[in-house]
SEDOBA-112057 format. One record per residue: residue in one letter; x, y, z of N, C-alpha, C, O in turn. Coordinates in steps of 0.2 Angstrom, whole numbers, padded with zeros to 4 digits, always signed. Example, Ala and Ser with C-alpha at 12.3 -4.5 7.8 and 13.67 -1.06 7.14 Angstrom:
// SEDOBA-112057
a+0066-0028+0039+0062-0022+0039+0066-0016+0039+0071-0017+0042 s+0064-0011+0035+0068-0005+0036+0064+0000+0039+0067+0006+0040 
***
This chain:
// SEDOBA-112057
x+0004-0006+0000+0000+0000+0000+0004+0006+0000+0003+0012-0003 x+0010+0005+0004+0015+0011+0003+0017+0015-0004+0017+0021-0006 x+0019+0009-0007+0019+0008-0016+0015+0013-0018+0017+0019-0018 x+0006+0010-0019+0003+0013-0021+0002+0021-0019+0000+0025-0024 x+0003+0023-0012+0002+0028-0010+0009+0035-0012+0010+0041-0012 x+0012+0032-0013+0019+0034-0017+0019+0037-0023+0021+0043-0024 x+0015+0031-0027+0012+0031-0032+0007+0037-0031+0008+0040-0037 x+0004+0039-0028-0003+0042-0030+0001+0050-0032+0000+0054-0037 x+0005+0051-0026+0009+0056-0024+0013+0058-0029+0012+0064-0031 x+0017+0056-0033+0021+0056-0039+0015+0057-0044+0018+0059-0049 x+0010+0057-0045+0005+0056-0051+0002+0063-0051+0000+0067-0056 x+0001+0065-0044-0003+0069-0041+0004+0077-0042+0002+0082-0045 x+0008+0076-0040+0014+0080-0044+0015+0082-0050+0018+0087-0051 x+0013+0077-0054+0017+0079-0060+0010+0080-0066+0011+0079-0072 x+0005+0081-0063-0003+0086-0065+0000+0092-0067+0003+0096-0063 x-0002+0092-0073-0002+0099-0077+0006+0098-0079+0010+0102-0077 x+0008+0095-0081+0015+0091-0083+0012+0091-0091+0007+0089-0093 x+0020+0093-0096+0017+0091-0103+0019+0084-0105+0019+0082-0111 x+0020+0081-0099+0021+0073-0101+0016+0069-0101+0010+0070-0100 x+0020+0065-0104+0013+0058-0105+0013+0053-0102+0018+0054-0100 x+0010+0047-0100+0011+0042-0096+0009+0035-0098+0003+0034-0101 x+0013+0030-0099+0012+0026-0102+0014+0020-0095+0020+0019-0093 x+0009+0017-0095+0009+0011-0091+0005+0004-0094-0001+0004-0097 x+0012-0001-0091+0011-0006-0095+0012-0013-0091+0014-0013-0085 x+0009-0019-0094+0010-0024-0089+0010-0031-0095+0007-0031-0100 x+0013-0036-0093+0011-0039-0101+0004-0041-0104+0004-0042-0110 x-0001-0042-0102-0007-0042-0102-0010-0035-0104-0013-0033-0110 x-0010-0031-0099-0014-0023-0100-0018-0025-0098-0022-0025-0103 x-0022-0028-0092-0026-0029-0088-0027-0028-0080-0031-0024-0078 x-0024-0030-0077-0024-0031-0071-0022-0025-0067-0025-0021-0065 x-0015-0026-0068-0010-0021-0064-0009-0014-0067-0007-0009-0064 x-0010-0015-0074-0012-0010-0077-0018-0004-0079-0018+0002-0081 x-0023-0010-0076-0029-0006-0075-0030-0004-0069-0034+0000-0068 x-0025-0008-0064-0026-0004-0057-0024+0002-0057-0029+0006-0057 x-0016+0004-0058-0014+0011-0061-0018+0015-0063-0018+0021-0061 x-0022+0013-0069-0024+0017-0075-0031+0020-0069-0032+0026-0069 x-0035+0017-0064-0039+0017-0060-0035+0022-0055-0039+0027-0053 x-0030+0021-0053-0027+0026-0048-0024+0034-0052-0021+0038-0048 x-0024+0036-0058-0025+0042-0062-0030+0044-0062-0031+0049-0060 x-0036+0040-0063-0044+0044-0065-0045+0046-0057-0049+0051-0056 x-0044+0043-0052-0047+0044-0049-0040+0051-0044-0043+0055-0040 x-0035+0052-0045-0031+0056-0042-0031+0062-0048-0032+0068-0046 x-0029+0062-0055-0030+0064-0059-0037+0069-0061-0039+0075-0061 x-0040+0062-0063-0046+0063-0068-0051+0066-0062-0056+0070-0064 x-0051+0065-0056-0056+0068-0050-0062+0063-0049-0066+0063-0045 x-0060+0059-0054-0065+0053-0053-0066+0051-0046-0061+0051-0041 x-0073+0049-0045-0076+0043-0039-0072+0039-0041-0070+0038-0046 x-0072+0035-0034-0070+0028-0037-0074+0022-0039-0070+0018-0042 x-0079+0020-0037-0083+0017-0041-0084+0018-0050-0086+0014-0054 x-0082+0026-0051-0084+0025-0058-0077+0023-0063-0077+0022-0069 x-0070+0024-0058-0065+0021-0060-0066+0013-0062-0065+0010-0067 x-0069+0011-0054-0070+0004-0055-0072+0001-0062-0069-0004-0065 x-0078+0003-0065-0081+0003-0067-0078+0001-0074-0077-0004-0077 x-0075+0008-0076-0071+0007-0082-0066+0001-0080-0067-0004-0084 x-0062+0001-0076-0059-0005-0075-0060-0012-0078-0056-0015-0082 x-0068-0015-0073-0070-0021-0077-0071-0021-0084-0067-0024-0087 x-0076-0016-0087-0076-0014-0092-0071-0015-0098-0071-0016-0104 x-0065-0015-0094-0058-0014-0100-0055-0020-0099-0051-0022-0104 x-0056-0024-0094-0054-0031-0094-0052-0032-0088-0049-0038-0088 x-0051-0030-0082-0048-0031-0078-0054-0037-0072-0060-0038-0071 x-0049-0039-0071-0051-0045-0067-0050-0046-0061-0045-0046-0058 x-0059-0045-0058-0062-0042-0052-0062-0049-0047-0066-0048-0042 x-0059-0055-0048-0058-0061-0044-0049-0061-0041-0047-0066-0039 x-0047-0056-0042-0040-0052-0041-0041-0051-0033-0039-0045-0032 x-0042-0053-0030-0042-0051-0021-0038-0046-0020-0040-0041-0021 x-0031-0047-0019-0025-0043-0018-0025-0037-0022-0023-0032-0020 x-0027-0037-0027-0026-0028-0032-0034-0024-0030-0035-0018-0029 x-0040-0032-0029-0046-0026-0027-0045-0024-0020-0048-0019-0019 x-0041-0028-0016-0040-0023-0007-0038-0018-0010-0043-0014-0011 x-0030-0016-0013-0026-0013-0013-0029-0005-0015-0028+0000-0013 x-0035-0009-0024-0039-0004-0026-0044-0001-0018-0042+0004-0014 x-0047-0003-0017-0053-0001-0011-0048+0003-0007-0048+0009-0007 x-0043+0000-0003-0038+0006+0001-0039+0010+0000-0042+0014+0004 x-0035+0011-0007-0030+0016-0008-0035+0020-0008-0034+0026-0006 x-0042+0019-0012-0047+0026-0010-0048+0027-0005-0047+0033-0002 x-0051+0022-0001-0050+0025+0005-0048+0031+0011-0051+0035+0015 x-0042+0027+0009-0035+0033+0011-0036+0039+0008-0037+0044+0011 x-0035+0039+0003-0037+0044-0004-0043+0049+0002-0041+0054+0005 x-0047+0048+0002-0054+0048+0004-0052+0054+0013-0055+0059+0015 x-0048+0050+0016-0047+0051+0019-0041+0059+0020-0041+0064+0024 x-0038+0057+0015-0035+0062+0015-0026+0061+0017-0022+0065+0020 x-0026+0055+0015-0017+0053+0017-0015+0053+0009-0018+0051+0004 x-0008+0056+0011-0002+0059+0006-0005+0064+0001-0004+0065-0005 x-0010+0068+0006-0011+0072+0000-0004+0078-0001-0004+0083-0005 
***
């Protein structure tokens, strides 16, 4: 969870940046879509259910225990208001 919350904070930094972001996993589903789930919603201002959403939608695989904790957390926290 550190990771991710690391993550949010490097992401959350480099907003309004003329960079691009490109993440990758060999599949482009899982771990990829978790990431892509932690921009819309740090990023994009998204809820996170409607991250979720697109998630499944894009193929991610919601019998993943370990990334759906990690996902629900990290909003959580988010939510809460750590590493803002």
């Amino acid at each position: 969870m550190a990771e991710l919350m690391k993550l949010a904070k490097r992401i959350r930094d480099a907003r309004g940046s003329e960079g691009v972001w490109l993440v990758h996993c060999q599949n482009g589903h899982d771990r990829t879509g978790l990431v892509v789930g932690l921009i819309r919603i740090v990023v994009d201002g998204w809820e996170p259910e409607r991250a979720w959403r697109e998630m499944i939608a894009r193929g991610y695989h919601d019998e993943l225990l370990g990334l759906n904790w990690a996902f629900r957390e990290f909003a959580t926290r988010l939510k809460q208001g750590e590493n803002q």
